[in-house]
C-alpha positions in Angstrom: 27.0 -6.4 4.3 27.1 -9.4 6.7 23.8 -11.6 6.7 23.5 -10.7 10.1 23.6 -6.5 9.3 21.5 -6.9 6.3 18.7 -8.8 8.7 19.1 -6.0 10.8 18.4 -3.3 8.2 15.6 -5.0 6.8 14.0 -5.6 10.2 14.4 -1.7 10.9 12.9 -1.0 7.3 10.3 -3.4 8.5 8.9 -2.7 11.6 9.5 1.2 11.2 7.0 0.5 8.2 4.3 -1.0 10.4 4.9 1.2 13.3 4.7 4.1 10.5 1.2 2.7 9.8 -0.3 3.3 13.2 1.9 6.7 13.7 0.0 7.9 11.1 -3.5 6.5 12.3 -2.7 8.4 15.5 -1.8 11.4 13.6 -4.9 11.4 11.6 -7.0 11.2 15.1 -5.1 13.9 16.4 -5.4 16.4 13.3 -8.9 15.9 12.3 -10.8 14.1 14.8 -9.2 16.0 18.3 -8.4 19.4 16.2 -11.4 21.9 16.8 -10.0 23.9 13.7 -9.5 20.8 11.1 -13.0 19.9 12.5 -14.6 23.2 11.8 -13.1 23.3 8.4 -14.5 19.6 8.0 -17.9 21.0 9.3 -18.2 23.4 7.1 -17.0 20.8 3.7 -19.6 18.8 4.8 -22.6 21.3 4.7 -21.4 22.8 1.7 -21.8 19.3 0.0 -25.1 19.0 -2.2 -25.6 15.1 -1.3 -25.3 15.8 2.5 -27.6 18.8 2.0 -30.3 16.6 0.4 -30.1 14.4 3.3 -30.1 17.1 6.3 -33.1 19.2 4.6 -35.0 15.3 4.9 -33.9 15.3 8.5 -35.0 18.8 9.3 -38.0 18.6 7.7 -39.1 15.3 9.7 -38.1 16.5 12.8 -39.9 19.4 11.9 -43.0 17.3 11.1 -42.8 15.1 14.6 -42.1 18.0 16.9 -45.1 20.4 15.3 -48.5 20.2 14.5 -47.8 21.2 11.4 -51.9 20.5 9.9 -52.7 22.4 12.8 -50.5 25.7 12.3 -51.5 25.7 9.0 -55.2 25.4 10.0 -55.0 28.7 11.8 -53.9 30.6 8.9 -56.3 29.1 6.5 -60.2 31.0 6.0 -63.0 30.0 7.7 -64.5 27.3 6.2 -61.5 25.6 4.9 -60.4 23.7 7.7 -60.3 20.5 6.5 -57.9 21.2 3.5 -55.1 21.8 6.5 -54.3 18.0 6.7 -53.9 17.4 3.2 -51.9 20.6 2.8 -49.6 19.6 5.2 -48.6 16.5 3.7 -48.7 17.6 0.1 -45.8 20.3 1.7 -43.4 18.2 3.0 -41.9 17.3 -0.3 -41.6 20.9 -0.9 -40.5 21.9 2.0 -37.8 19.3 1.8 -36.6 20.8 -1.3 -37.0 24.4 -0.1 -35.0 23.2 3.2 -32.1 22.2 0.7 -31.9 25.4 -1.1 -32.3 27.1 2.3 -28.8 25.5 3.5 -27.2 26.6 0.5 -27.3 30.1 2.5 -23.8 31.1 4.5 -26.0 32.3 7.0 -28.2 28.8 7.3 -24.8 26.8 7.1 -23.4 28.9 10.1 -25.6 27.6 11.9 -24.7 24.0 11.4 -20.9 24.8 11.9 -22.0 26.5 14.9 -23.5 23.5 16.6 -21.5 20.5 15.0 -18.2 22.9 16.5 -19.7 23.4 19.8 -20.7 19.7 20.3 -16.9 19.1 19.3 -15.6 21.1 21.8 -17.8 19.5 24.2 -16.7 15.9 23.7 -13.1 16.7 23.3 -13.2 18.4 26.5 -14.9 15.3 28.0 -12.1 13.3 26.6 -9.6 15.1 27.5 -11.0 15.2 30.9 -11.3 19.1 30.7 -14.6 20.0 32.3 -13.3 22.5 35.0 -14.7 25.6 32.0 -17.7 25.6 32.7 -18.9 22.9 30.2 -21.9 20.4 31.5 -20.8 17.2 30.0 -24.7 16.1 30.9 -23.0 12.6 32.9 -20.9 12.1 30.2 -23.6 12.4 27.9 -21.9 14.2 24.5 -25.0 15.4 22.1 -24.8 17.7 19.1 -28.1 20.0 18.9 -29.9 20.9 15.8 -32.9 22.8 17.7 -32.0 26.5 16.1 -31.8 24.4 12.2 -35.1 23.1 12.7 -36.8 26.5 14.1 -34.8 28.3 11.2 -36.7 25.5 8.9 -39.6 26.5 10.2 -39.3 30.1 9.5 -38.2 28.6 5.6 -41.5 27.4 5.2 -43.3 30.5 6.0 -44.6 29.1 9.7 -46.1 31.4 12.4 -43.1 32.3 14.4 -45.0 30.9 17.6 -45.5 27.7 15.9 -41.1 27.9 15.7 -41.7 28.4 19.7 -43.5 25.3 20.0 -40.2 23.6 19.4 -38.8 21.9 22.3 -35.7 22.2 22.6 -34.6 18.7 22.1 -35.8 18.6 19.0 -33.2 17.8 16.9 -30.6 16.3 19.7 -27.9 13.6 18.1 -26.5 11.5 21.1 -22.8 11.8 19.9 -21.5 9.7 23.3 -22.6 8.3 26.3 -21.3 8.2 29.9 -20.7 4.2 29.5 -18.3 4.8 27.0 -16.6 7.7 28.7 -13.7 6.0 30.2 -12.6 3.9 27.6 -12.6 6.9 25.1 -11.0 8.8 27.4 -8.3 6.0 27.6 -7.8 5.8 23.7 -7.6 9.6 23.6 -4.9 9.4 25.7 -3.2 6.7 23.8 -3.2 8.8 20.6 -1.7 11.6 22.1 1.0 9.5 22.6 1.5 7.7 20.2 1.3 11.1 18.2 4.0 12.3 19.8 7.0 9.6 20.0 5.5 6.8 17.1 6.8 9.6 14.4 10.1 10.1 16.2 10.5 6.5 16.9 9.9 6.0 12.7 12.3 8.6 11.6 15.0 7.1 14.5 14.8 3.4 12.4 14.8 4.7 9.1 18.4 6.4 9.8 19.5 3.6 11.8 18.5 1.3 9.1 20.6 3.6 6.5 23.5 4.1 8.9 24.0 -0.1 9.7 24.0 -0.4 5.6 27.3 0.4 4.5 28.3 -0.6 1.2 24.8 -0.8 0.7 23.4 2.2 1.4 21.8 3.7 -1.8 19.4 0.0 -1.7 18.8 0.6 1.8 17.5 4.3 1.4 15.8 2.9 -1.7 14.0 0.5 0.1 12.7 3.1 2.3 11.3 4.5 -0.1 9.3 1.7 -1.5 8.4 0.9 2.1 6.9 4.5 2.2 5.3 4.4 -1.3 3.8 0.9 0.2 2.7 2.6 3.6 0.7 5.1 1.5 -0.7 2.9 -0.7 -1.8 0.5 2.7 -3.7 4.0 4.2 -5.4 4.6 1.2 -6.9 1.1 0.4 -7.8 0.6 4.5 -9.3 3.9 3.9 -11.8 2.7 1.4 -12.2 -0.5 2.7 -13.3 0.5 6.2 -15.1 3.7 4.7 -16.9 1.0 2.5 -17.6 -1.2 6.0 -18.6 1.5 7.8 -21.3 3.5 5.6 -22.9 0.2 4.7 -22.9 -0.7 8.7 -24.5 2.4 9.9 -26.9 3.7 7.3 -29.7 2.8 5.1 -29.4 2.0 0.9 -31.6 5.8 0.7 -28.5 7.0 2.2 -25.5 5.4 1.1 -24.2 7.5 -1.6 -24.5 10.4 1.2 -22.3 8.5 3.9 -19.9 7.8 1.5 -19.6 11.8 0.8 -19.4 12.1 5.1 -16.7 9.8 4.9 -14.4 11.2 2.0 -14.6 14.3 3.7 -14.2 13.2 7.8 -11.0 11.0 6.4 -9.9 13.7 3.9 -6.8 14.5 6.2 -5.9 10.5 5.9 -6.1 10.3 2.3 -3.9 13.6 2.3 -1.1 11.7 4.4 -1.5 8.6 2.3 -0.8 10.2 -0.9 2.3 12.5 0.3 3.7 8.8 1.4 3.7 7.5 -1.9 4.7 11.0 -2.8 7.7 11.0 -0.6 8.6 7.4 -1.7 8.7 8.2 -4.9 10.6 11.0 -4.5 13.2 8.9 -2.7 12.9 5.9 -5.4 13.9 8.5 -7.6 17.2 10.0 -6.2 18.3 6.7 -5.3 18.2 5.6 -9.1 19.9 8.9 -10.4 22.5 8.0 -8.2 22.6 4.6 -9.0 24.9 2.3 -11.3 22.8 2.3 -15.0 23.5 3.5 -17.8 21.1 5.7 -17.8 21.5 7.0 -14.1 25.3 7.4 -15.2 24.3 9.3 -19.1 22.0 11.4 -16.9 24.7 12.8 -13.9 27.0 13.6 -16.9 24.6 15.8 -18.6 24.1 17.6 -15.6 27.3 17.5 -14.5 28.1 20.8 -16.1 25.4 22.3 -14.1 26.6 21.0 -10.5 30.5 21.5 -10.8 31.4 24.8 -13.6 27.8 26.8 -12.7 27.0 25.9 -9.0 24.7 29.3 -8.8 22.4 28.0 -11.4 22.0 24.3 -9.4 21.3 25.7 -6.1 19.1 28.5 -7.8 17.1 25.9 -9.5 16.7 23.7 -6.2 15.6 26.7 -4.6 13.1 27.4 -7.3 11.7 23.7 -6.4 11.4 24.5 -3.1 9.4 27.7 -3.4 7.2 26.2 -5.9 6.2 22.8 -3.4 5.5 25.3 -0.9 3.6 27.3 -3.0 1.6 24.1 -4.0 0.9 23.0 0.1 -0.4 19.8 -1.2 0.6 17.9 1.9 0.7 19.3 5.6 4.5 19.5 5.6 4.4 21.8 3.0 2.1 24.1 5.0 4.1 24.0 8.3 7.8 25.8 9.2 9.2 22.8 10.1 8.4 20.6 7.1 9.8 23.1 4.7 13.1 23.5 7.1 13.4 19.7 6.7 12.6 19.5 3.3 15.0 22.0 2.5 18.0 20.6 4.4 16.8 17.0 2.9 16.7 19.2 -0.5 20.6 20.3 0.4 22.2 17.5 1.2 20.5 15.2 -1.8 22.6 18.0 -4.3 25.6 18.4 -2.2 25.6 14.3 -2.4 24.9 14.6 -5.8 28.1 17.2 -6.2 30.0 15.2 -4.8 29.2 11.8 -7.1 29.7 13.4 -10.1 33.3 14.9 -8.9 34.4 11.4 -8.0 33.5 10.3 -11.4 35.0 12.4 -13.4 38.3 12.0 -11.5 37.8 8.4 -12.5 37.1 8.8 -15.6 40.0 11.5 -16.3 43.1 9.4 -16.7 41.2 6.8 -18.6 40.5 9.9 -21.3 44.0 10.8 -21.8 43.4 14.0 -19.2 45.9 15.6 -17.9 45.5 14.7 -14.1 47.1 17.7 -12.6 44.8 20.3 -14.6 42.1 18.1 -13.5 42.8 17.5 -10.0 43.1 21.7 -10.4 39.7 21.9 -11.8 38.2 19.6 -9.4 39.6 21.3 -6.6 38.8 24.8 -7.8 34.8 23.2 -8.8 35.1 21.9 -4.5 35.8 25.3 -3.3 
């Protein structure tokens, strides 16, 4: 290539790299943050983990504690006479009632209830970023809060309370501001910026990769190799800026008691990023790899003509065992291509025309290597023509 096309390619590799990087921010927003369903299912990970079920039982039980007399409901259930041990009952039970809180939310039916009202408060703020408030959903001014109140009347009924003490309740007991109306239009801006960035980024990526691999003739296995290390190098990026920030973030907005519990909120509200970080360096790999069976080693070269039985006299059994591949990545689903139509369509076309490619290489090589072997060229060029069809 010309200095000038191989600054070109490498500018394309480049900045379809760093664009690739924020595409995938974008995507990550869009499939876990703006996705009731991903939410839910994130919802539900999250109750279902022990260290963030130690943490919510502590938060029950002292909104419990601050919205109810609890000295006093216990006082009316103790005999006469005993009235003054309703104090230190009370606070010799909140340990315990802590504890029996977190067993409590080991319950489907307990846990329901926090999917219920984390989903619902979702909704609610996605509608008020998306500027979809004509169902019938009070956005409170723009105030977005996730409510806890039926949690802390079912901890009540845990601990064996009078259900009119659970009454007592108010109901915003419990209330998380999740947003507030001064931050309403500038959310509702960025919302609308991922959207589209979700939408074109990704094309925009794919369009500069080929581009990049079309402008590098004579040079296009390195080219497509390099895109691979730039995509083994993108994952890598998403997973250390997903630690990094996760490890900036959890010590920013909670306490040393709960540390090792934000840091289980965070694994799990990013769980979708780390998923598209690894299938990058997945990918990459993948690409790496093809690129240096078809390259010029000696071992890339000793390996096509030990399969090269296999791709030109028994075609059947190649395409069979590319097949078998493909059924068993989609079996495994372990990225969200994998799980959608058209990431197996385009895995399987990809899959295609790598072995085709493949076909065609080893043909080419043994008709160079024919006449150097003493073969006779007209049975070969027979053979090869026969292997074509």
């Amino acid at each position: 290539m010309s200095k000038r096309r191989r600054i070109g390619v490498w500018a394309l590799i480049v900045g379809a790299t760093i664009i690739a990087f924020v595409s995938t921010l974008s995507m990550w927003v869009n499939r876990q943050l703006l996705d009731n369903h991903n939410f839910t299912t994130t919802s539900r990970e999250l109750i279902q983990d022990p260290k963030v079920q130690e943490s919510l039982s502590v938060y029950l039980v002292n909104q419990l504690y601050q919205n109810v007399d609890v000295a006093a409901a216990l006082q009316e259930r103790l005999p006469p006479g005993f009235d003054s041990l309703a104090a230190p009952f009370a606070a010799a039970l909140h340990e315990p009632a802590t504890k029996a809180v977190a067993l409590a939310l080991q319950r489907p039916r307990i846990q329901q209830l926090w999917i219920n009202a984390t989903a619902n408060a979702h909704q609610k703020l996605v509608n008020v970023l998306e500027d979809k408030t004509g169902d019938g959903i009070d956005t409170g001014n723009g105030v977005v809060t996730l409510q806890l109140g039926a949690l802390i009347q079912r901890t009540a009924t845990e601990l064996g309370l009078p259900a009119d003490v659970a009454a007592r309740i108010p109901p915003e007991a419990g209330t998380v501001t999740v947003m507030k109306s001064s931050n309403l239009s500038l959310a509702q801006a960025g919302v609308q910026a991922v959207h589209a960035l979700g939408r074109w980024l990704l094309v925009l990526v794919i369009a500069m990769y080929v581009l990049a691999g079309y402008l590098a003739r004579g040079a296009r296995r390195i080219a497509i190799r390099r895109i691979g290390w730039a995509l083994v190098l993108l994952g890598l990026a998403l997973l250390v800026c997903r630690k990094i920030i996760g490890n900036y973030v959890v010590d920013a907005v909670t306490s040393p008691a709960y540390r090792v519990t934000g840091h289980h909120v965070w694994a799990i509200s990013t769980s979708i990023l780390g998923q598209i970080g690894w299938a990058s360096v997945l990918y990459g790999l993948w690409l790496v790899a093809a690129m240096v069976l078809a390259g010029g080693t000696s071992y890339a070269r000793a390996t096509r003509r030990t399969i090269s039985p296999v791709l030109i006299e028994r075609q059947g059994v190649a395409w069979g065992a590319a097949a078998g591949v493909l059924l068993l990545l989609v079996l495994w689903g372990g990225t969200h291509a994998l799980r959608t139509w058209w990431g197996v369509v385009l895995l399987a076309i990809l899959l295609a025309a790598g072995l085709a490619a493949l076909r065609r290489q080893v043909l080419e090589e043994r008709e160079e290597l024919a006449p150097q072997q003493g073969t006779d060229t007209a049975e070969f060029d027979s053979t090869s023509k026969l292997a074509l069809r």
